[in-house]
C-alpha positions as CSV (number, residue, x, y, z in Angstrom):
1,X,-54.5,0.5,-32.9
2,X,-52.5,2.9,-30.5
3,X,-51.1,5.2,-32.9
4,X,-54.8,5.7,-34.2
5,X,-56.0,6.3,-31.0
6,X,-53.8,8.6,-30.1
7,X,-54.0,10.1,-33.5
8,X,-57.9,11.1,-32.8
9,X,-57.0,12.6,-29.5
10,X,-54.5,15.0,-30.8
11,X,-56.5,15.4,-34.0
12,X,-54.4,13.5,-36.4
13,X,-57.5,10.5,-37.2
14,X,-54.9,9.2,-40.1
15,X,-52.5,9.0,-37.7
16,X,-49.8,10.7,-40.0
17,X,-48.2,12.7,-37.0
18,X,-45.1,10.7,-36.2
19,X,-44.5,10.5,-32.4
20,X,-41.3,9.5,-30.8
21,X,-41.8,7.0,-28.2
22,X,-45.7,6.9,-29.0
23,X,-45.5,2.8,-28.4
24,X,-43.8,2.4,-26.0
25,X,-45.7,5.4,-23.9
26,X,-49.3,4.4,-25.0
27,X,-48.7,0.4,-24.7
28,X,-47.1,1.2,-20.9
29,X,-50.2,2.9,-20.0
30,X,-52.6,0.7,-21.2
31,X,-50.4,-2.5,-19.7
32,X,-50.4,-0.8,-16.5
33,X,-54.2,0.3,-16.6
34,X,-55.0,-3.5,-17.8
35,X,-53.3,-4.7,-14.8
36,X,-55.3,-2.5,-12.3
37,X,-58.0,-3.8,-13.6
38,X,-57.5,-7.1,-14.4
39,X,-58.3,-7.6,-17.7
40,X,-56.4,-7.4,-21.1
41,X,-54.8,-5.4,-23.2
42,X,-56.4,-6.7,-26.6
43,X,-60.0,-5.1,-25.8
44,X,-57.8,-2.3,-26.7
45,X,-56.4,-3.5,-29.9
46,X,-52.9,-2.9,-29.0
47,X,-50.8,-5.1,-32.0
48,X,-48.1,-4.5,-33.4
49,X,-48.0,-6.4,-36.5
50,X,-44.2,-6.4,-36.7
51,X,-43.7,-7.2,-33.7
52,X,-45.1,-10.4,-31.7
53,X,-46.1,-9.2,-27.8
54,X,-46.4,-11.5,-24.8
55,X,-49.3,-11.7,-22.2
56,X,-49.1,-12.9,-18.9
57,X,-51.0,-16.5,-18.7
58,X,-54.2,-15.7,-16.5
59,X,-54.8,-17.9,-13.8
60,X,-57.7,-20.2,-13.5
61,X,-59.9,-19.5,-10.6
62,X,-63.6,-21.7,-10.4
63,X,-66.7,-20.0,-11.7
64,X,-64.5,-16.4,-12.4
65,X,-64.9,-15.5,-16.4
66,X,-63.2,-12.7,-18.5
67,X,-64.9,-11.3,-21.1
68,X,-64.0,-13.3,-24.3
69,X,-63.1,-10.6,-26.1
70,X,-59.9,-10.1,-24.0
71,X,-58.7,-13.3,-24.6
72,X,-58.6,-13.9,-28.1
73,X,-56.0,-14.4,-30.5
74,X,-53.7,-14.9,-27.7
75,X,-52.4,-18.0,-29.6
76,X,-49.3,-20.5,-28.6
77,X,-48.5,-20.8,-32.9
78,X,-49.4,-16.3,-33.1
79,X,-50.1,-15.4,-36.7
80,X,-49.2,-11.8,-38.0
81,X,-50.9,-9.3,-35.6
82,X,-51.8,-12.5,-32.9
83,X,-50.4,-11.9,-29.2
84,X,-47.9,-14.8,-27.9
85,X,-49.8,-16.9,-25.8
86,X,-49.7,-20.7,-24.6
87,X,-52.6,-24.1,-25.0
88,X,-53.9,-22.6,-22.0
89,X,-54.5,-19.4,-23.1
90,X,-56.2,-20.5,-26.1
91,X,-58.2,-22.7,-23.6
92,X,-59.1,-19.7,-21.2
93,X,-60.9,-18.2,-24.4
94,X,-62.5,-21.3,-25.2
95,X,-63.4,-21.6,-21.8
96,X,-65.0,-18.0,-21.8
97,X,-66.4,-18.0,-25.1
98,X,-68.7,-21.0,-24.2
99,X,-69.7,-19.6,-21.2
100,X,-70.9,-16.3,-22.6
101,X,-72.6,-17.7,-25.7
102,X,-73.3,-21.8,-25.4
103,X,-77.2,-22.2,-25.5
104,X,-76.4,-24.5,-22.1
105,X,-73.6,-22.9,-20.5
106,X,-75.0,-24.0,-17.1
107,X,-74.4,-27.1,-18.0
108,X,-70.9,-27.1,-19.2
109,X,-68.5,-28.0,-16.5
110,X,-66.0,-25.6,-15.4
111,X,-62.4,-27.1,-16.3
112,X,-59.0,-25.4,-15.8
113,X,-57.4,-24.2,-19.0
114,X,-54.0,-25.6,-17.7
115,X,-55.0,-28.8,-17.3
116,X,-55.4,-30.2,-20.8
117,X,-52.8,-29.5,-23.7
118,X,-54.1,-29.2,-26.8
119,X,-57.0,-26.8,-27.4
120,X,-59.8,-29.3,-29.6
121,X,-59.6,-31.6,-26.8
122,X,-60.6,-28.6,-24.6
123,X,-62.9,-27.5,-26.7
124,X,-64.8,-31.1,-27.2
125,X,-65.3,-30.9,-23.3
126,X,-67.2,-27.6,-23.5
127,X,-70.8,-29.4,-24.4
128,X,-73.1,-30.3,-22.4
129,X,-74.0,-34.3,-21.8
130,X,-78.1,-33.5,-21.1
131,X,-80.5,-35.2,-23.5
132,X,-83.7,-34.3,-24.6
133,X,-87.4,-35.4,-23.8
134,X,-86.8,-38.2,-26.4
135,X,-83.6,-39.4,-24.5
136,X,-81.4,-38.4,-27.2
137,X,-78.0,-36.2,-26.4
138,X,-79.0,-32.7,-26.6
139,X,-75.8,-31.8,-28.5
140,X,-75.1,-35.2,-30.3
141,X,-71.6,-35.7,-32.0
142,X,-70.9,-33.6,-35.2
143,X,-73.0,-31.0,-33.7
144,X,-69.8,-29.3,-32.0
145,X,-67.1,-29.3,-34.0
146,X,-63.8,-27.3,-35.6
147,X,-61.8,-26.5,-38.6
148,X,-58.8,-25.1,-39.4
149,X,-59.6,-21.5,-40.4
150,X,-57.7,-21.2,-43.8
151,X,-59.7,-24.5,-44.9
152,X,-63.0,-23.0,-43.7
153,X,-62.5,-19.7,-45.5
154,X,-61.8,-21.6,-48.4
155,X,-64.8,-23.8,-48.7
156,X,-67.2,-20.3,-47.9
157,X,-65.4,-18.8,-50.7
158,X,-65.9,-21.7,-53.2
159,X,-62.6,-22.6,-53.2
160,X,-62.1,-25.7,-56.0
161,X,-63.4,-29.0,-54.8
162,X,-61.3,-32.3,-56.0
163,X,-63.5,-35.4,-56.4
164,X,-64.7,-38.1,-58.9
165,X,-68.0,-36.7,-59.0
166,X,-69.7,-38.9,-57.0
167,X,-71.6,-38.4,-52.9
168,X,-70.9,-41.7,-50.6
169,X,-73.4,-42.9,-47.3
170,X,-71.6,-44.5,-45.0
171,X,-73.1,-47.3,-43.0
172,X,-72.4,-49.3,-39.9
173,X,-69.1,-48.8,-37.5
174,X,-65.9,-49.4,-39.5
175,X,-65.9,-53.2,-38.3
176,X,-68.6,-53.8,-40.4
177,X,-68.6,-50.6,-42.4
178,X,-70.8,-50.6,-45.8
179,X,-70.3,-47.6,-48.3
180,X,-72.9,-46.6,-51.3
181,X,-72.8,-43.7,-53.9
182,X,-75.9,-42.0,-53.4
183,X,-75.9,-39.6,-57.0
184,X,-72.8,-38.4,-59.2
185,X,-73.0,-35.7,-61.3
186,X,-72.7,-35.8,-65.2
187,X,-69.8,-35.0,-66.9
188,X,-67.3,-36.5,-64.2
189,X,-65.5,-39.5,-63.9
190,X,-67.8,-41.6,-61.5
191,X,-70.4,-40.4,-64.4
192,X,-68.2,-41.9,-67.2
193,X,-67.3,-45.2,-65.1
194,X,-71.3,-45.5,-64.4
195,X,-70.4,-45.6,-60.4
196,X,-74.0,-44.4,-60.1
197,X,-76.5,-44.3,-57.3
198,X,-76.6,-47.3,-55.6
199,X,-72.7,-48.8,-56.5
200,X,-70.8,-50.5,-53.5
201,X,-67.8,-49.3,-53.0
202,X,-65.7,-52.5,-51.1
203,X,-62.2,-51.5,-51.1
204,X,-60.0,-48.1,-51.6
205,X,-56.5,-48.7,-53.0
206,X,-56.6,-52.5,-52.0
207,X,-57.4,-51.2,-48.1
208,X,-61.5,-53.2,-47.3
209,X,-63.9,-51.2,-46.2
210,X,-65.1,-53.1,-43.8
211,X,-62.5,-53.1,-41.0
212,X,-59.8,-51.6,-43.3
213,X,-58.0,-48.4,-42.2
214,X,-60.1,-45.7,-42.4
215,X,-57.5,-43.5,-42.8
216,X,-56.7,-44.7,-46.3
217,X,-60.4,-45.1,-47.1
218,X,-61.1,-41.8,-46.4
219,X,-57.7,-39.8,-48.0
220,X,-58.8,-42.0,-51.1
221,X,-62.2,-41.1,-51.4
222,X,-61.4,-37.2,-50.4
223,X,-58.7,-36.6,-52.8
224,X,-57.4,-32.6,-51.9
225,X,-55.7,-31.9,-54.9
226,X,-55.9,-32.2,-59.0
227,X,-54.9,-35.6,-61.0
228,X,-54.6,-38.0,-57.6
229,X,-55.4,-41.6,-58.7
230,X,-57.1,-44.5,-56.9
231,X,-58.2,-47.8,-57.2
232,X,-62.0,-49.3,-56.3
233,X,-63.3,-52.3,-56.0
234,X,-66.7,-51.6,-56.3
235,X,-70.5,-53.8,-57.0
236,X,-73.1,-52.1,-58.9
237,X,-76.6,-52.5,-57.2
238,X,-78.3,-55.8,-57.9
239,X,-74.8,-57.6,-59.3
240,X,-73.3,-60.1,-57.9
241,X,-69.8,-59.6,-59.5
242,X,-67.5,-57.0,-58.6
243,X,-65.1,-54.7,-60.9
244,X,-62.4,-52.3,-60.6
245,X,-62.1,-48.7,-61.3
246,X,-59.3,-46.3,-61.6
247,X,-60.1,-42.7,-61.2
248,X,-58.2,-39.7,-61.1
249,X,-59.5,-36.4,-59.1
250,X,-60.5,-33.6,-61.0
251,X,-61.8,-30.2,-60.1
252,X,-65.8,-30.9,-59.5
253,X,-68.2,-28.2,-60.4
254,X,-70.4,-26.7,-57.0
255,X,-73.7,-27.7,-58.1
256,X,-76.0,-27.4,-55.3
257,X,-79.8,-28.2,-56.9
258,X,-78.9,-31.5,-59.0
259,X,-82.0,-32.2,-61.2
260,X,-85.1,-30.8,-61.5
261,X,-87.9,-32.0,-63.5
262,X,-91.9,-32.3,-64.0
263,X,-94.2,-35.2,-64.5
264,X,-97.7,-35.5,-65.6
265,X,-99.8,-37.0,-63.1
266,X,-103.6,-37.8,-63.2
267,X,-106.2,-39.9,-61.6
268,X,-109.5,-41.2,-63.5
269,X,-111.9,-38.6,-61.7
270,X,-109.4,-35.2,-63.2
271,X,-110.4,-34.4,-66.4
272,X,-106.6,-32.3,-66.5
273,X,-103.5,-33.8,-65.7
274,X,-101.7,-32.4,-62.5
275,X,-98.2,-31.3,-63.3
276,X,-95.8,-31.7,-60.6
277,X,-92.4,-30.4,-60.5
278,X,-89.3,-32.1,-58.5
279,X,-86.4,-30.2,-57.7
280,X,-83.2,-32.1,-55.8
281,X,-81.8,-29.3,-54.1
282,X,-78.2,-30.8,-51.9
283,X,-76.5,-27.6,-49.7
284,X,-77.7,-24.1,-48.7
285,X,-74.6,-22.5,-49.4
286,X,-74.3,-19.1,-51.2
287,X,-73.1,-20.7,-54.0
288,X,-76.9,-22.2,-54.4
289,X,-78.7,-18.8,-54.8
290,X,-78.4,-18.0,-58.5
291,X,-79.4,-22.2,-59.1
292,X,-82.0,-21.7,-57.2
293,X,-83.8,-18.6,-58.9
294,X,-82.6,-20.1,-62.5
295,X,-84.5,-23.4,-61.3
296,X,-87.8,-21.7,-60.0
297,X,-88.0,-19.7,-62.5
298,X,-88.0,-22.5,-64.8
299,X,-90.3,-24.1,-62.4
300,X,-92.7,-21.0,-62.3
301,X,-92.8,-21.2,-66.6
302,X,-93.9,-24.6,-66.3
303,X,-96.9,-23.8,-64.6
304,X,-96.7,-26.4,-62.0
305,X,-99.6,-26.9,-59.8
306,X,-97.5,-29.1,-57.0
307,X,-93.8,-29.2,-55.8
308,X,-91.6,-32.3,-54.8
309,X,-88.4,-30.6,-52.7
310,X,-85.7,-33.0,-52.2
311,X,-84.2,-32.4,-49.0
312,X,-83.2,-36.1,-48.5
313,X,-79.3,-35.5,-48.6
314,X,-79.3,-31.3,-47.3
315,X,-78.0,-31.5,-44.2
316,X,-77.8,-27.5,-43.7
317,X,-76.1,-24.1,-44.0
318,X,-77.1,-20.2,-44.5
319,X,-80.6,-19.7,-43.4
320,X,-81.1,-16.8,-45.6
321,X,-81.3,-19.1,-48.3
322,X,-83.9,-21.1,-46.9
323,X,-85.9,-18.2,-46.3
324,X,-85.3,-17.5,-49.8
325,X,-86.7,-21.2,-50.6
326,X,-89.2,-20.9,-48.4
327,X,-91.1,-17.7,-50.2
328,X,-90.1,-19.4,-53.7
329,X,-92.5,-22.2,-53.0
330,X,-95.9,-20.3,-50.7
331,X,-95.1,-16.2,-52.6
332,X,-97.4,-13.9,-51.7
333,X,-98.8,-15.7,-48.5
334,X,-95.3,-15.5,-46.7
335,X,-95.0,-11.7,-47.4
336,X,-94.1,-9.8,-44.4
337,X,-94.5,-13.4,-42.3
338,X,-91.6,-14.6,-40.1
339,X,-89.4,-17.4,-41.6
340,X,-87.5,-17.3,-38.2
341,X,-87.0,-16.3,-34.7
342,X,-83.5,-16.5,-33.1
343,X,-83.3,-17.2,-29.3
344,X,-79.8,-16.6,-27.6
345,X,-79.4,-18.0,-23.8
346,X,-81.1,-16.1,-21.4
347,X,-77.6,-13.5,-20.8
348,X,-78.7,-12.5,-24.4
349,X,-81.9,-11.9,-24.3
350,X,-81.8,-8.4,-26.3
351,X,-79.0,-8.0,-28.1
352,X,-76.8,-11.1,-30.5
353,X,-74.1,-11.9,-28.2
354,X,-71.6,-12.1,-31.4
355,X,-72.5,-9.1,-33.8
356,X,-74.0,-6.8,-30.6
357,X,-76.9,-6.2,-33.2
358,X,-80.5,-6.2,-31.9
359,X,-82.2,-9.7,-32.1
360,X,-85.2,-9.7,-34.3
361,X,-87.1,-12.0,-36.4
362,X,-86.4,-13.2,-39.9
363,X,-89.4,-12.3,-42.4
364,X,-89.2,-15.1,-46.1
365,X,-87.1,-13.2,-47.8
366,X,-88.3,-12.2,-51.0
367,X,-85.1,-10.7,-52.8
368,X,-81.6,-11.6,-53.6
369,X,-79.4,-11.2,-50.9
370,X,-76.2,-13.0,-51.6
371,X,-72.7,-11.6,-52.5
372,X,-73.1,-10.9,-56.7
373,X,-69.8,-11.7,-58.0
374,X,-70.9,-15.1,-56.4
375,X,-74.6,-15.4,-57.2
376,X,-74.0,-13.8,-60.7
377,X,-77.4,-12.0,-59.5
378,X,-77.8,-8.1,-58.8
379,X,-78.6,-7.5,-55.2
380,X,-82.7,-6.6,-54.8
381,X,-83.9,-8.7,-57.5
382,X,-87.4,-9.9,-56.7
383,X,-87.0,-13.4,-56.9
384,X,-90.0,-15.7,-58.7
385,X,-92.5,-17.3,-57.1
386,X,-94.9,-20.3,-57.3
387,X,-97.4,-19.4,-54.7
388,X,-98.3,-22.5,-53.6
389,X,-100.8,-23.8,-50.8
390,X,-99.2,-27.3,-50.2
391,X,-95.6,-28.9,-50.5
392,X,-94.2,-32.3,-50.7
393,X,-91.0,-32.8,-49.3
394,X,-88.2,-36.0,-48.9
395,X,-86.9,-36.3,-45.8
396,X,-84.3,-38.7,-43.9
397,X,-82.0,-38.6,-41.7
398,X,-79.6,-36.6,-43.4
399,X,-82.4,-33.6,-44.0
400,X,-81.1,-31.1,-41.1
401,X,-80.7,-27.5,-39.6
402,X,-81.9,-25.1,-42.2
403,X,-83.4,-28.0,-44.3
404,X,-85.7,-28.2,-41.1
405,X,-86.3,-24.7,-41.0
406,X,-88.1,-24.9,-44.4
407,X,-90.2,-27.2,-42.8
408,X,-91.0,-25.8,-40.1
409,X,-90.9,-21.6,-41.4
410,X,-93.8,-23.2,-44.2
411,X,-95.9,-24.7,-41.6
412,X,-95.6,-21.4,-39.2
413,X,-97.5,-19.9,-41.9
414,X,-99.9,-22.2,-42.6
415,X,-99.0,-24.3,-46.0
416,X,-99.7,-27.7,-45.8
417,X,-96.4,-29.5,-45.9
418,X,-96.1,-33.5,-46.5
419,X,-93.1,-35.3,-45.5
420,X,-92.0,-38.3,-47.1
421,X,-89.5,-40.5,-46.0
422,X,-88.1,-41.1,-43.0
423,X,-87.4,-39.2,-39.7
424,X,-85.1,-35.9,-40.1
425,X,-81.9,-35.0,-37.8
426,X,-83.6,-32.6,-35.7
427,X,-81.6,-29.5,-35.5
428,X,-83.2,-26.8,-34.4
429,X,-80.5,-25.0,-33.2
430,X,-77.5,-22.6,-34.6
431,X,-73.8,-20.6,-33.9
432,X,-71.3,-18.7,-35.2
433,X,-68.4,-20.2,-37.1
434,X,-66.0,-18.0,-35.2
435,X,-62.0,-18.1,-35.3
436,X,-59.6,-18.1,-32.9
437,X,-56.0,-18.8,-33.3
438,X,-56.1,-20.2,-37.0
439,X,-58.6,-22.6,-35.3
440,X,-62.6,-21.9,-36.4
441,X,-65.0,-23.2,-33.8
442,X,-68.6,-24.1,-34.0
443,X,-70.6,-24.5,-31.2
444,X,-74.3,-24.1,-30.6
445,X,-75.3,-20.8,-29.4
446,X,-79.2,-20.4,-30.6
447,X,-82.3,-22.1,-30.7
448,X,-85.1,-21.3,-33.6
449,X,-88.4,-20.6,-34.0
450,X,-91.1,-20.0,-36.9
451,X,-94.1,-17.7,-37.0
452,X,-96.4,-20.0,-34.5
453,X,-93.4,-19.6,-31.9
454,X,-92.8,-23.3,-32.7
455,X,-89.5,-24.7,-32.9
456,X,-89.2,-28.1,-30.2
457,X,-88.2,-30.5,-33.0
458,X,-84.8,-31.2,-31.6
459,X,-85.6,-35.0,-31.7
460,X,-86.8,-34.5,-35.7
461,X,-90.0,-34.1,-37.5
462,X,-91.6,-37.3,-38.5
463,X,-93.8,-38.3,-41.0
464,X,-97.0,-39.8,-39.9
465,X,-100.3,-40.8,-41.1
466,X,-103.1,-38.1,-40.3
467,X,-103.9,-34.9,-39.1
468,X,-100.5,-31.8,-38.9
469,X,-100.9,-30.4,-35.1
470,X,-98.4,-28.4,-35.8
471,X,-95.5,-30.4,-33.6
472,X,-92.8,-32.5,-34.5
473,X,-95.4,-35.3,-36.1
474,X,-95.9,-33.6,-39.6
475,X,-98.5,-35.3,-42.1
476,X,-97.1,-38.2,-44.5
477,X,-95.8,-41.2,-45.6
478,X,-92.8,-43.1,-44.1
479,X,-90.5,-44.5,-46.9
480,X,-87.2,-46.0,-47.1
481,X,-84.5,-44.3,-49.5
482,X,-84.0,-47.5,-52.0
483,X,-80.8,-46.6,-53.8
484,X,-82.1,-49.1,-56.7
485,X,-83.8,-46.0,-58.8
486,X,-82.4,-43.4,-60.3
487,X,-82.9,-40.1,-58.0
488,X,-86.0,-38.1,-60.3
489,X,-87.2,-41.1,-61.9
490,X,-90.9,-42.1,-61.5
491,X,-89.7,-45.0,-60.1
492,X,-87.5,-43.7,-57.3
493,X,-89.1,-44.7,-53.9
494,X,-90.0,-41.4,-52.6
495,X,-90.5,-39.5,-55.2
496,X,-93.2,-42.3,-56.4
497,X,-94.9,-42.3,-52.8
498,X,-95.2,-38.5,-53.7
499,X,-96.6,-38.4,-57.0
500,X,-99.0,-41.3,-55.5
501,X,-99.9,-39.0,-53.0
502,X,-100.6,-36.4,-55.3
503,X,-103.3,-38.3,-57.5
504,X,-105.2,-40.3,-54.4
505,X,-104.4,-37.8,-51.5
506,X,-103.0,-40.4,-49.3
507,X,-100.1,-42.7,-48.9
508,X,-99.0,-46.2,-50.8
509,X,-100.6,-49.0,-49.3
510,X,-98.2,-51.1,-47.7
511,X,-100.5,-54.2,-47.6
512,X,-100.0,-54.0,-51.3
513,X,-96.3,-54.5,-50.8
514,X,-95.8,-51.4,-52.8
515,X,-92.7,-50.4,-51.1
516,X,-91.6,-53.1,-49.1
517,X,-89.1,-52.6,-46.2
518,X,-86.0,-54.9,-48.2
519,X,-84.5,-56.9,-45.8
520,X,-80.9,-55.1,-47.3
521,X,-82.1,-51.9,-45.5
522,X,-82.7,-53.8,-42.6
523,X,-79.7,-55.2,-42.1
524,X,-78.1,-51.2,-42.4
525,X,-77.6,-49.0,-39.4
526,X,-78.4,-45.0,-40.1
527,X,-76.5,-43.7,-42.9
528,X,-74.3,-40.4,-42.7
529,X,-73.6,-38.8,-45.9
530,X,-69.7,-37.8,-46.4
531,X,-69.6,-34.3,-46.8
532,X,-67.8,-30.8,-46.1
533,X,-66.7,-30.2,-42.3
534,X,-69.4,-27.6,-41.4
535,X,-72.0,-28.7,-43.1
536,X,-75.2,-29.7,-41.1
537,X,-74.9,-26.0,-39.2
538,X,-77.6,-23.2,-39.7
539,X,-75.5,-19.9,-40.7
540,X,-77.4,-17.0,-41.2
541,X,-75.4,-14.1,-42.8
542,X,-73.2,-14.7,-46.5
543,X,-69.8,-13.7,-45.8
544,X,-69.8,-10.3,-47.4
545,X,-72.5,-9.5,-44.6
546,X,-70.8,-10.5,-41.7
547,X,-69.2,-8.0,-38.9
548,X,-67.9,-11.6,-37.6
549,X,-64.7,-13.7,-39.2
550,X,-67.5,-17.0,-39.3
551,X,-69.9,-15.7,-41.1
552,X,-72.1,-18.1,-40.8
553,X,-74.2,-18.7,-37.3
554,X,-74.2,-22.7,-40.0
C-alpha cells in the first residue's frame, strides 16, 4: 500500500514512521499521475481498507484495452479493500481479461461494458462461437462458466458436502428428462435405502421429473445444509413398481477413488492366472492424493500384472494429480518424461499470462506435492509405483480435462493404453479460476500437449478397433455403461469387456450378443453427471501453491 511505499523510500520498510497527511499527499500524486497516463490507480495498490474509494468509470472505445490488472476489484457491491465501481466496470475487466488471456481472443466480439447490466451475462458473451474440424463448438456450454468466490474457496478447501450419498446422470431436456443414481457410497443414507446404481429417481418432493420444475428437483437433490428432508419416488432397475423414500441430508465423506479391487483372470493357454487390479477413481481434487497412494500402494502389494482405471464418471480438476496417476501406473519409464505441455495464446508465448512465471513443461510427477494438512502425506514422499507397459481404461462421455490428460500423457510416452467404452468429452484445454469482485470466473486460457507434441483431441478420443496412431482414435472396445451391474463386479459392462480383453487380447464379440446395445440406452440422449460447479476444468497448482486467488488453471 502507500504508506509502505513511502515507508521504503524514506527507509521505514515497516512503515512505523507516522506521517501527517501521508494519504492524502501520496494518493493525490498517484491520482494525478494515473490520469496523465490513463490508466489506474490500483496497479499501484492504493486501498484503503477503511475507507471505500471511487474511480472514474472508463469509457469504452472499440478495439482500445487496459491492462487487466488496472481494472480489477473495481466492484459495484466493493468488499473490504475493493474500490467503488459500477456493472460496467466490472464488465471493462471482464472485457480486458478475456482479451489478454482467452485462447481465442480474436474471436471474441468487442462489446461495450455499458451496454449490458449485470456482469455473468457479459461474461457469457466473452466466448467465442467457432467450432472445431468435427463441427462441434469450440467452447461448448459448461466449458465457460462462474461461481461465487466464497462457494469456490469452500469446495477447494473441502468444505462439508451435504448429500444422501448417492451420484445422479441426468438424461434428456427437462420435457422429457430421465434421472439415474450411477453409485452411492456405503455407510450413507441412499446406501441404507438400497437407492443403488441404476435406481430411477421419478419425482423430488411430489414435483416429476420429467417436465417438473427443475428448480425444486435440483434444491432437493442438492441439499446445502445438515438434516434437510425430501421425498422420492423412485424405481429400482429392472422393477416395474415404484416406492417412496424419505431421506435426510447428512454431511457425506470426500471419497474420491470409490473401490478398488483385483480379479483372477486366465485363459486355457496361461499356465498362471493374470491378476488384474480395478480402481474407480471419481475427481482429481487435492483431497484425492493421500487415496490415491494408500490405493496404489495396495495395488503395488498385490502384485498386479494389469490395471483397469475407471475414469467413466471423472470429469477433471488439478493436473498435478494426474501426473501423479500417470507415473503410479508406467514408474520408472515416465521418469524425467513430460506429462504436459502448456500453450498460452500467441501474446504469451514465453511467460504464463497469470502467474508471470516462465512456461515450461510438466514432467510425471513422481512425489507428493499436495498441501499435508490435507493429503495427511509429508511433502517429497516418493510415491509407489506399478511400472506397467499397458493400461485399460473406462471412458464415456463424462471422462474429461485431466482425465484426458492421463490418456494422452501415457500414450506420449509410449504405454499402450486401451479405452473402453464410449467417446470421452474432449477437453484439451485449461484456465485459471480467477476472482473478481466476489465473482470467480473460469474461462479457457490454454491448450495441452503430451511428450509426442500431441494434444488435438478437442472432439474426444475414441475407442476403436485396431492399430493406436497416436491421434484421437485410441485402440479398444466401444461399450455402453449398463447401469444393471454393480460398478467392480465381474459383471459390470466395461469392466467385463476389459478383463475379456485381458485373457484373448481383443474385444467381446458383438455377433455373440455379448453386450448388446438395450434398446433402454437407445432411447437416452447423452448423460451429464450432477456434480460440483468447476468440475470438468484442468487446474494445475493445489491452492497452497498458487501466487493466483484461483488456484486452479481446473
Amino acid at each position: 500500500n502507500v504508506i509502505n511505499l513511502v515507508g521504503v523510500l524514506v527507509g521505514d520498510v515497516n512503515a512505523s514512521v507516522k506521517l501527517s497527511g501521508l494519504h492524502s499527499l501520496a494518493n493525490d500524486y498517484f491520482f494525478s499521475l494515473s490520469q496523465e497516463q490513463s490508466s489506474s490507480v490500483a496497479q499501484w495498490g492504493i486501498r484503503d481498507l477503511d475507507i471505500e474509494e471511487s474511480v472514474p468509470m472508463s469509457i469504452w472505445e472499440p478495439g482500445v484495452f487496459e491492462a487487466h490488472q488496472n481494472l480489477a476489484q473495481i466492484c459495484k457491491s466493493p468488499r473490504p479493500g475493493d474500490l467503488v465501481g459500477t456493472v460496467a466496470d466490472e464488465n471493462n475487466w471482464i472485457r480486458s481479461w478475456s482479451n489478454d488471456t482467452y485462447l481465442w481472443y480474436d474471436e471474441l466480439p468487442d462489446i461495450d461494458p455499458n451496454s449490458v447490466d449485470n456482469n455473468i451475462e457479459y461474461f457469457n458473451l466473452m466466448k467465442t462461437d467457432g467450432l472445431t474440424t468435427a463441427g462441434t463448438l469450440k467452447d461448448p456450454p459448461g466449458y465457460h462458466h462462474t461461481i461465487p468466490t466464497e462457494q469456490y474457496l469452500s469446495e477447494v478447501a473441502g468444505a462439508p458436502t451435504y448429500g444422501y450419498g448417492m451420484e445422479v446422470m441426468f438424461f434428456n431436456p427437462p420435457q422429457t428428462r430421465r434421472i439415474f443414481v450411477i453409485f452411492n457410497q456405503p455407510g450413507t443414507a441412499a446406501f441404507s435405502n438400497a437407492v443403488d446404481r441404476g435406481t430411477e429417481i421419478l419425482s423430488v418432493n411430489g414435483e416429476l421429473v420429467a417436465g417438473g420444475d427443475q428448480a425444486i428437483i435440483l434444491e432437493g437433490l442438492n441439499p446445502t445444509s445438515l438434516g434437510a428432508t425430501n421425498n422420492f419416488l423412485v424405481r429400482s432397475w429392472g422393477s416395474s413398481g415404484t416406492r417412496d423414500v424419505i431421506m435426510q441430508s447428512e454431511e457425506i465423506p470426500q471419497n474420491h477413488v470409490m473401490r478398488r479391487a483385483f480379479f483372477n483372470v486366465e485363459n486355457s493357454l496361461e499356465v498362471q492366472a493374470t491378476k488384474v487390479g480395478y480402481l474407480l477413481f471419481n475427481d482429481h481434487s487435492v483431497h484425492s492424493e493421500g487415496e490415491l497412494v494408500e490405493d496404489f500402494t495396495w495395488l503395488v502389494s498385490q502384485n498386479i500384472d494389469e490395471l483397469v482405471l475407471d475414469l467413466r464418471y471423472n470429469r477433471g480438476g488439478l493436473s498435478y494429480i494426474a501426473s501423479q496417476v500417470g507415473y503410479m501406473v508406467a514408474g520408472e519409464s515416465s521418469l524425467g518424461k513430460v506429462f504436459l505441455r502448456y500453450t498460452f495464446n500467441e501474446k504469451h508465448p514465453i511467460f504464463d499470462p497469470v502467474t508471470g512465471g516462465l512456461i515450461s513443461a510438466w514432467n510425471f510427477l513422481s512425489q507428493t506435492y499436495g498441501d499435508p494438512a490435507v493429503t495427511g502425506l509429508s511433502l517429497n514422499r516418493p510415491l509407489p509405483a506399478l511400472d506397467l507397459s499397458r493400461v485399460f481404461i473406462l471412458v464415456d462421455r463424462n471422462t474429461c480435462s485431466a482425465s484426458e490428460l492421463i490418456i494422452n500423457g501415457l500414450r506420449g510416452i509410449g504405454v499402450e493404453v486401451v479405452l473402453i467404452g464410449g467417446g470421452t468429452c474432449g477437453k484439451p484445454y485449461g484456465g485459471y479460476y480467477t476472482d473478481n469482485c466476489g465473482t470467480t470466473y473460469y474461462t479457457i486460457q490454454m491448450k495441452t500437449a503430451n511428450e509426442a507434441g500431441f494434444g488435438d483431441y478437442s472432439d474426444g478420443f475414441i475407442p476403436t478397433l485396431g492399430r493406436d496412431s497416436g491421434g484421437s482414435e485410441v485402440s479398444g472396445c466401444l461399450v455402453d455403461d449398463f447401469l444393471g451391474n454393480p460398478l467392480g463386479s465381474r459383471d459390470e459392462h466395461m469392466l467385463s469387456a476389459a478383463l475379456h480383453y485381458v485373457v484373448n487380447g481383443n474385444c467381446p464379440n458383438k455377433a455373440t450378443d455379448t453386450f448388446p446395445k438395450s434398446a433402454f440406452l437407445e432411447r437416452l440422449g447423452k448423460g451429464q453427471r450432477m456434480d460440483s460447479s468447476f468440475r470438468g476444468s484442468i487446474m494445475n497448482m493445489p491452492p497452497n501453491h498458487a501466487k493466483v486467488t484461483s488456484a486452479e488453471p481446473r
